[in-house]
N, C-alpha and C positions, 0 to 999 in steps of 0.2 A: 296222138292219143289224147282222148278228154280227162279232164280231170279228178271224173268219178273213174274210169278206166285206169287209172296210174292207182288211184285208192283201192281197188279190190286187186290189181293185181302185189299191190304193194302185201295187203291181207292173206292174199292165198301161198305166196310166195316166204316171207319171213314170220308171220305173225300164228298162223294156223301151224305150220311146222316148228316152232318153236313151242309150243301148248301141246302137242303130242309128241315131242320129245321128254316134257318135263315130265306128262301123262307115265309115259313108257317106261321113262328113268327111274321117277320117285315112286311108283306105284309098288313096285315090289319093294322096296326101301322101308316104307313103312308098314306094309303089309307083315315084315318077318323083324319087325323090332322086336328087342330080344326082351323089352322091358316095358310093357303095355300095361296100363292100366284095366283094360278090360282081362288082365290075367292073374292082377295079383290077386293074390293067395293069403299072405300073411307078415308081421315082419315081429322082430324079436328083439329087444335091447336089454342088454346087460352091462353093470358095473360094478366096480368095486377096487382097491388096491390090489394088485400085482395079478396071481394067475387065481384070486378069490372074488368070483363075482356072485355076490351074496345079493345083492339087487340086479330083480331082472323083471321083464315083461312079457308077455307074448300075446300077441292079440289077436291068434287064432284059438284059445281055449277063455282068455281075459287074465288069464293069471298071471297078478301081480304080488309081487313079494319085493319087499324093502326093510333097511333100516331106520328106526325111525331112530329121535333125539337119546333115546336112553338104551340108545343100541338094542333093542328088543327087534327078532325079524319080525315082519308083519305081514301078514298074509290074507289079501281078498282076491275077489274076482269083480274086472273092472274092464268093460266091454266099449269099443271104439263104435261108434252111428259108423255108419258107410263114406257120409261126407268127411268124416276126418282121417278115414282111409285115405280119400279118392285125394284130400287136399295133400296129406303125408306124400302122395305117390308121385304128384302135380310138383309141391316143392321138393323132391328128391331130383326129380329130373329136369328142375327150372336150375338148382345149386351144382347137375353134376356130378348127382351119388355115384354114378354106372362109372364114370372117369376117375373115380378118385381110386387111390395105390390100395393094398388090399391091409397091408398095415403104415398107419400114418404116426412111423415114430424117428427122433432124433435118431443118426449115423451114430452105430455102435451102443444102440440100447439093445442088453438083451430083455428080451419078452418073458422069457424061462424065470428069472433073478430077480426082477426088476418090482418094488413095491411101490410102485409109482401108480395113482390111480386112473384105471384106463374103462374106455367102452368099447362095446361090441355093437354094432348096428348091422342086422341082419333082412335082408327083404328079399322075398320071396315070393315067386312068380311059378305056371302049369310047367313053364319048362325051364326056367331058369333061377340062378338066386345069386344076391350079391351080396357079400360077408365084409366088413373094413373094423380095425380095430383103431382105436384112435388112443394113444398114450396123451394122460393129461400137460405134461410138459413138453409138449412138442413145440420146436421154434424153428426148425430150420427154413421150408417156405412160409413166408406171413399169410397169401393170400391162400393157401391151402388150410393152413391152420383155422384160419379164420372161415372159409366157407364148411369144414369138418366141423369147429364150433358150432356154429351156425344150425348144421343140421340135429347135433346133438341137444342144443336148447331146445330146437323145436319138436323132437320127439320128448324131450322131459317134459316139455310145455303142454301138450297133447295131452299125455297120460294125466297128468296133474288134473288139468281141466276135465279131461272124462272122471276121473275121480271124486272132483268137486261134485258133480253134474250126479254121478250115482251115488252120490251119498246124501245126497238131498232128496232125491228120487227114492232111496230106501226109506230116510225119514218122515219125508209124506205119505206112503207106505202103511208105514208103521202105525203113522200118526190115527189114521182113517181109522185103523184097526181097532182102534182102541175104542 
């Protein structure tokens, strides 16, 4: 057998059926991910001490409400671009959101009792949704805590920034107006 004859059949033999195996395998895998980008929907965060979450966001209507420094609630509407959707959904599923426990608190905290302040990060997908509460003092895994953190900054981060963003946006606005 020549040596171009050992190469094609080496090709037709291990390398083509190993490509329509993967084809076969992975194609419905990802086809019914239960957490696709092209599906979400919406997602919501809320915090606050104990079972009082007096700041929260949702950024399917924009409504955001906080406290600010002199405790007064605050109340605007504060709208996410598509891209920091799409980036939200990107790093939720680069950290692991869909993995993480549904509450992420120390053994023997109760939830009901407890004035410890905690979040709620909620994301929401056509057919699915994935709910986690994260108590601020949680220690028991570090690298859990830590990628929980993690996504928690970056959703305060987000909003922050879109708020910067529309309020300079209202200001020049305004400005024109005048």
């Amino acid at each position: 057998m020549s040596t171009k004859a050992k190469k094609i059949f080496l090709l037709l033999t291990i390398v083509i059926p190993f490509l329509a195996y993967c084809v076969i395998y992975y194609t419905p895998i990802i086809r019914n991910a239960p957490f696709r980008s092209d599906e979400f929907v919406s997602f919501q965060f809320k915090w606050g001490p104990g079972n009082v979450m007096e700041n929260s966001y949702d950024s399917a209507t924009g409504k955001y409400e906080y406290l600010n420094a002199s405790d007064s609630l605050m109340r605007t509407n504060v709208k996410l671009r598509q891209n920091d959707i799409i980036y939200l959904h990107n790093k939720a599923n680069e950290l692991g959101f869909w993995n993480f426990p549904d509450v992420i608190a120390n053994a023997g905290t109760d939830l009901k009792t407890s004035k410890v302040l905690r979040y709620e990060m909620q994301f929401n997908y056509k057919r699915k949704s994935k709910k986690v509460i994260l108590v601020a003092d949680y220690q028991d895994i570090p690298k859990l805590r830590d990628v929980s953190n993690q996504m928690k900054t970056l959703l305060v981060q987000t909003i922050s920034d879109a708020e910067q963003r529309y309020g300079k946006q209202q200001s020049s606005v305004t400005e024109n107006n005048k």
